[in-house]
N, C-alpha and C positions, 0 to 999 in steps of 0.2 A: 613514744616508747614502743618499741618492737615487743609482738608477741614473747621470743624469750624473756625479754627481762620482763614482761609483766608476770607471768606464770610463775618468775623466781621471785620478785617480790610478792606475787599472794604466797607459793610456800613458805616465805619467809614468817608472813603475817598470821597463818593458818599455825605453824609451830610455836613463833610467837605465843599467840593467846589461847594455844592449844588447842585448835577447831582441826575437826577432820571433814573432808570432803566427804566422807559415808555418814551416817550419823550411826554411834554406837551401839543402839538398839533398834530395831522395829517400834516406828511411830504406835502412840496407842491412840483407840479408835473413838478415843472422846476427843472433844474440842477443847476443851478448857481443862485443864488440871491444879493441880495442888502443890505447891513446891515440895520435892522433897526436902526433910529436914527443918520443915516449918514449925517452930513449936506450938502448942497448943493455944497459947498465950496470948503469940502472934496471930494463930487463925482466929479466935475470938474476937483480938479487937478490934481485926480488920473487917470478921464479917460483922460489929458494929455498927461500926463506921459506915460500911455498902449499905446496910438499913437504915441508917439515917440520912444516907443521899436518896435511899429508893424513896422514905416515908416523906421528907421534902419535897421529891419530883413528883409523888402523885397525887398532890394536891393542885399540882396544876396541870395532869392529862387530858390535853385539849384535841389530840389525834394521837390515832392508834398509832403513829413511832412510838410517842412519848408512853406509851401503856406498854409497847415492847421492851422498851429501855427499860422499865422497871420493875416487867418482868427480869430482865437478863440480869439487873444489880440482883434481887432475887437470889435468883440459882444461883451466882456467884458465891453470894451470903453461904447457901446453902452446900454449895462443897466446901467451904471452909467450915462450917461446924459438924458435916460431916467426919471430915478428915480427924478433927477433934476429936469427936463422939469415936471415930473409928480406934483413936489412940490412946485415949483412957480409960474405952468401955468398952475391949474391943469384945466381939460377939464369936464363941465358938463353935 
């Protein structure tokens, strides 16, 4: 496939699924975020969930990966009941 038709089929694909080569905002300067439009519900049972794969996995932290890993399920947890906390309690 020649350069043109590939360029016309990715803006084909890019209109398609609606992606833009810019991205719409300035990235933000955390690593990990929150979905927009997650309900509260949602972020609760998920950050469940990540606590009970963290409380499983550190029972068996036999090298410091395994104790970052469950630090990082953690924080995970922890911006989702944030985001929560943020949308039912927000603070003024």
């Amino acid at each position: 496939m020649n350069d043109s038709k590939l360029h016309d089929a990715a803006q084909r694909a890019f209109k398609h699924y609606e992606l833009h080569s810019q991205p719409a905002s300035p990235p933000s300067e955390k690593l990990f975020t929150v979905r927009t439009g997650l309900s509260t519900e949602e972020a609760l049972s998920n950050a469940s969930e990540i606590l009970e794969s963290a409380a499983v996995s550190a029972y068996d932290c036999s090298s410091r990966k395994q104790v970052l890993a469950v630090v990082q399920l953690i924080e995970m947890a922890q911006l989702l009941v944030d985001a929560a906390l943020n949308r039912e309690c927000p603070v003024a």
